[in-house]
N, C-alpha and C positions, 0 to 999 in steps of 0.2 A: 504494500500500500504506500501510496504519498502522501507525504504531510504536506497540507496545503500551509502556505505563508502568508499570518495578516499582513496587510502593509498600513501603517499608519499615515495618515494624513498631516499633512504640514500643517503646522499650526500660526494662525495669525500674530504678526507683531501688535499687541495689546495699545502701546503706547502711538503706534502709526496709525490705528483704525481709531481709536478716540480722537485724534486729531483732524482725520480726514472725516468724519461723520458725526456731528454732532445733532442730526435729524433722526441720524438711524437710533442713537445711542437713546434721544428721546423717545421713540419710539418705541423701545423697548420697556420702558417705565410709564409709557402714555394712560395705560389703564389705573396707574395710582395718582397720577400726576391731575386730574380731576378731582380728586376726594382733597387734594392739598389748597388749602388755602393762603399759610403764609410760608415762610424758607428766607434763603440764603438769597441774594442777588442771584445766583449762579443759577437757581433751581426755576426762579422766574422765566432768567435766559430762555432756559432750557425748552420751558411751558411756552413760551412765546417763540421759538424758533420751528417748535412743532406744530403751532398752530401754522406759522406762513408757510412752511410745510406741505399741510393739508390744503390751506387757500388755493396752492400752487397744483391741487390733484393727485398731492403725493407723490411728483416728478422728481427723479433723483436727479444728483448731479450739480443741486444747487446749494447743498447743507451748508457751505462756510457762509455762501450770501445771506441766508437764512439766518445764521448766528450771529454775524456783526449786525445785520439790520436788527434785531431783536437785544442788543448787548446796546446798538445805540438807543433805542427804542426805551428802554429799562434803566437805561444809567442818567439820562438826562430826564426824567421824571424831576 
């Protein structure tokens, strides 16, 4: 008989996809991110980066736009 060989999959750099996705990473948290009322500056960002996000159709490709709009949006309050 052969012994079949799993092969492991490559694993993402952690640090390079939080930077390049901060729509997806909201995204991920979106179903608690409604019950939140108040937070961190950071956590607003975040809630507001996903909503234009959404606005947008949920078209990827635009998450950094989506987070400075949303960081300048939040910071100058």
């Amino acid at each position: 008989m052969a012994e079949s060989k799993v092969r492991k999959q490559p694993q993402k750099n952690n640090a390079i996809a939080s930077k390049r996705a901060p729509a997806q990473v909201a995204a991920m948290s979106a179903a608690g991110s409604s019950q939140e009322t108040s937070g961190t500056p950071h956590d607003s960002i975040r809630r507001r980066a996903y909503e234009l996000f959404e606005v947008r159709g949920k078209a990827h490709g635009l998450d950094q736009q989506d987070w400075h709009r949303a960081e300048r949006e939040i910071l100058n309050r």
